[in-house]
N, C-alpha and C positions, 0 to 999 in steps of 0.2 A: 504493500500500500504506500502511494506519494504520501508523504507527512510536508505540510506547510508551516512555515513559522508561525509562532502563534502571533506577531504584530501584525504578520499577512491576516490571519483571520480575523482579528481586533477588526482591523481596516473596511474589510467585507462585512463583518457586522453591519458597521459602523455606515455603510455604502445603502444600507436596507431600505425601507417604506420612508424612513424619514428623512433624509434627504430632500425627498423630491417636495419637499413643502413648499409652498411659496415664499418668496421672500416676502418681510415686515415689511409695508407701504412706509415712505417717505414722509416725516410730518416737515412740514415747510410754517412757517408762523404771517399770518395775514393781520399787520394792525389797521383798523377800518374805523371809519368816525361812527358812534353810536345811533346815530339817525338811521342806518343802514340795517344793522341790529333789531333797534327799539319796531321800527316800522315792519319787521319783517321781513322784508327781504334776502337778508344774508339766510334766514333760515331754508330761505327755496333754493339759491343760489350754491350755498356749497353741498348740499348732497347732490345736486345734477352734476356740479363737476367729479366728487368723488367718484359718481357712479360714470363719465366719460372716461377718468384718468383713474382705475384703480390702483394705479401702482404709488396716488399720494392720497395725504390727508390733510385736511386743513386746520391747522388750531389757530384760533383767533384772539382779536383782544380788542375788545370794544370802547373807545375814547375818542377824545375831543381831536382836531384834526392835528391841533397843534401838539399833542403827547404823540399822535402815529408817527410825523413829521419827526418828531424828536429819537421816537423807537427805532425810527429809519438810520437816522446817525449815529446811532450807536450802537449798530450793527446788531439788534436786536431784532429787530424783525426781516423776512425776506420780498414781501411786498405789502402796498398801504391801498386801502380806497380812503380819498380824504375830499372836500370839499372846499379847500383854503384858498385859491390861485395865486394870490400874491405870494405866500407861504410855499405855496408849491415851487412857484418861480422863484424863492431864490433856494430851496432845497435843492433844483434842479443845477442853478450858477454855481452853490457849491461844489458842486461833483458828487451829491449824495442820490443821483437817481440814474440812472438807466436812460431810461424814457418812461414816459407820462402820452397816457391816453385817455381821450375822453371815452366816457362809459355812457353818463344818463345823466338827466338832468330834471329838475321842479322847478319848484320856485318859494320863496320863505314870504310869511304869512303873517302878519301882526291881530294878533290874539285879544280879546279882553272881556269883560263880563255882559253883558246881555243890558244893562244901564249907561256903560258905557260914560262915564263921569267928566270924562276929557273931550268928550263930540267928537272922537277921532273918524265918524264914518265921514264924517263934514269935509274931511281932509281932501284935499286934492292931489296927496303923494304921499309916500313915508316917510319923508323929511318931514313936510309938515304937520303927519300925524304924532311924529315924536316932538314938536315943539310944541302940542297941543296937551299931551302928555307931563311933557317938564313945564309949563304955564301953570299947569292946574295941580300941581304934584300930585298925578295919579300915581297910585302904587306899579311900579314895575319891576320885573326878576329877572334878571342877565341872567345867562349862564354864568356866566364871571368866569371860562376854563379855558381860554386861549383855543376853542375849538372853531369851526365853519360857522357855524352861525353867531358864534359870541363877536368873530370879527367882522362876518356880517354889521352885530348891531351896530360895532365903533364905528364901521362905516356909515351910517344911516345917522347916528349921531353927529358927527363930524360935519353929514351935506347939511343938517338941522343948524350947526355953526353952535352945538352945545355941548359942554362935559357935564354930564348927567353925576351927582351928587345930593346925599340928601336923605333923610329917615326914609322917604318915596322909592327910593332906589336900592333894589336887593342884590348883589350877586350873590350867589348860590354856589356857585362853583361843582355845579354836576352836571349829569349827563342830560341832553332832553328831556326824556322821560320822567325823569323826575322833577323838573323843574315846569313843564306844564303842568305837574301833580301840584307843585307848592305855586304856580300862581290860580288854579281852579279854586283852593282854599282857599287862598287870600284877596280872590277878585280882581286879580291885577291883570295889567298888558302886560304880553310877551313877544317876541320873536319867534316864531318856528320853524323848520322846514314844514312843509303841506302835507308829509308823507306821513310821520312821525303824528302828526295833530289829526289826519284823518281816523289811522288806526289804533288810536286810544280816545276818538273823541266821545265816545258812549259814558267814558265815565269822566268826563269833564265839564265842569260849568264854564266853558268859553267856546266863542265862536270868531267867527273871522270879521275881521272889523275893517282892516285895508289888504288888498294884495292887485296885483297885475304893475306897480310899477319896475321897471327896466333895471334898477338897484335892488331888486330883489331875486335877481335870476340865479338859479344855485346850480351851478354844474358840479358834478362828479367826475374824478379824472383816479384812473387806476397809475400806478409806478411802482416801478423795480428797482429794489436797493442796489447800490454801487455794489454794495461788503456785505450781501446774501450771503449765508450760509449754503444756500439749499436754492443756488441757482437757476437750474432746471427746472423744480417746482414755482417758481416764480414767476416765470416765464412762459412756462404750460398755463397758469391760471391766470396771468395778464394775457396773454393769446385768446384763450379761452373766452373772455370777461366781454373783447370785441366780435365775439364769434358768432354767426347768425343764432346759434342754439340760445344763447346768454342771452341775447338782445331781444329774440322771443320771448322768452321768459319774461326779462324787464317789463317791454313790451304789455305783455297781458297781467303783469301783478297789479295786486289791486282789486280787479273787477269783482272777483267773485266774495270778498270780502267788504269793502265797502263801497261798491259798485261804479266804481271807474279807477283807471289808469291812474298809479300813485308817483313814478316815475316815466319819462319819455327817455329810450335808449335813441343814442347820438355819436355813438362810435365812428370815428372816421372823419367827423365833422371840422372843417378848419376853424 
């Protein structure tokens, strides 16, 4: 009888059923501004990719645009959805991104209680609807967190020619979602994206008081870190994110929940 070494047999063991397992999917890390999150979307959005790309997984971190921005440079995350532009652009003059592509787009919505104490519907824009607000010191809640919408508001501030201060003026320093909670309780204006207010508005005491001016236009733009980790995965999901499948989906989120379109996909768009 051949007799084999026994490391030969260990080895052929070792060669059996188990081997041939799959390999552990790629987790690659997506930080994304909370509006994405809060509104639902990212909940449609990453099981369709998982289930196109199984060979990754997405782990996420939901924050203000200015903290993704920041996860980006310190090489913490491998790609961002954020909402900032300006912020984007100089992330991008840094050398902290790749490329940057538009995804979708809404638009941000000034919030406030059904009496409305500041006559903001009176308004003729949102400039003027915040100097009608800071006139009257109506209660108002910033985000206060360096996100897309909180820069949003310094911008709207700014066209109004006012620095908003005063017992009237809250920052909060959180996410969306919970900062429309604490201005529905306090009866105050707020700032929001449309997305985020549509699908929590059932249990909020606020309705839309101004929206359609041109200073409230809120685009989304996907990027890929410089100093990604997990390159490829970054890359496959930024790909993906302009990809006819993704842009369906965008597309049609929404309807069947509070019956229309909560983002419009714009991938490509100059």
């Amino acid at each position: 009888m051949r007799r084999f070494p026994l490391l030969l047999l260990l080895a052929v063991g070792l060669a059996g059923p188990g081997c041939h397992r799959a390999a552990e999917p790629t987790r690659f890390i997506l930080a994304t501004t909370t509006s994405v999150e809060d509104s639902g979307l990212l909940q449609t959005l990453v099981p369709a990719f998982e289930a196109a790309f199984p060979q990754y997984r997405v782990q996420y971190t939901a924050v203000g645009s200015g903290q993704a921005l920041e996860l980006g440079r310190r090489a913490d995350a491998d790609a961002l959805i954020v909402h900032s532009p300006d912020d984007e652009a100089k992330f991008m003059a840094d050398g902290h991104g790749i490329d940057r592509r538009k995804v979708m787009y809404n638009d941000f919505v000034l919030l406030g209680p059904d009496s409305d104490p500041a006559d903001v519907r009176a308004a003729t824009g949102a400039a003027d609807a915040f100097r009608r607000i800071a006139a009257a010191q109506a209660p108002f809640i910033s985000r206060g967190d360096e996100s897309g919408t909180h820069r949003r508001e310094q911008a709207v501030w700014k066209a109004a020619g006012i620095e908003p201060s005063g017992s009237w003026y809250t920052e909060a320093g959180v996410g969306m979602g919970e900062a429309l909670g604490i201005a529905s309780e306090r009866r105050a204006y707020i700032l929001s994206d449309i997305a985020t207010f549509l699908y929590m508005r059932r249990g909020l005491d606020l309705g839309i008081l101004s929206r359609g001016d041109p200073l409230l236009l809120n685009q989304y733009s996907v990027i890929r870190c410089t100093r990604a980790s997990h390159a490829a995965a970054a890359a496959a999901f930024a790909d993906w994110l302009v990809s006819e499948q993704a842009q369906s989906l965008i597309r049609d989120f929404g309807r069947d929940t509070v019956g229309e379109p909560l983002f419009v996909p714009n991938a490509g768009a100059a």
